[in-house]
N, C-alpha and C positions, 0 to 999 in steps of 0.2 A: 785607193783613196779611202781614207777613216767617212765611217758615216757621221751624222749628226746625230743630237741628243735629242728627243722629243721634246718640246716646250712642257709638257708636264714636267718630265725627267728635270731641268732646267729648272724650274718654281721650286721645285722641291729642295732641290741640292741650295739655291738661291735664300728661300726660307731655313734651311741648315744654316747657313751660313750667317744671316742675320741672328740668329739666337746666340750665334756664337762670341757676342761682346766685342765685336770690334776686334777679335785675335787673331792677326794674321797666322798664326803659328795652327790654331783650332779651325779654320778656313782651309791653312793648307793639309790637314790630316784628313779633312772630309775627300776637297778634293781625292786626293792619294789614295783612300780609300775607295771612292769611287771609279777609281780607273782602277783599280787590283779586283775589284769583283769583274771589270769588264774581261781584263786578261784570265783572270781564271774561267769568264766563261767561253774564251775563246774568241772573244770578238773584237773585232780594230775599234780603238780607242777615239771616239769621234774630237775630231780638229776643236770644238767648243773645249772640251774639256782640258786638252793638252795646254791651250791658253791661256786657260784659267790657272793653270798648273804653275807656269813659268809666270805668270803675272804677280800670283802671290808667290812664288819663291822669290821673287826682287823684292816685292812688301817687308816677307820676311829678314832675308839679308840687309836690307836698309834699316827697319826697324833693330836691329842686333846691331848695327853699327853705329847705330844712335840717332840719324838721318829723320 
């Protein structure tokens, strides 16, 4: 089982993501970024993040399809 993200971890990437203008597209690079440091340090991807992941890739593809 993938661990969880600390509630710091969490405010942070959250605070990321607000500065990001509303961009699904700038939301989903953080996320993605943030799970590629996880994998390259070698550690299971915690379940928060993987949600977040696929939450806004629907964002994304809705927003691209005009939705």
């Amino acid at each position: 089982m993938a661990q969880q993200m600390g509630s710091g971890e969490i405010a942070d990437l959250v605070h990321q993501m607000e500065q990001s203008e509303d961009d699904p597209r700038r939301c989903y690079a953080l996320v993605k970024q943030r799970i590629s440091e996880f994998r390259q340090s070698g550690y299971a991807i915690p379940d928060d993040l993987v949600r977040m992941e696929r939450a806004l890739m629907v964002e994304c593809m809705q927003a691209s399809q005009g939705r």
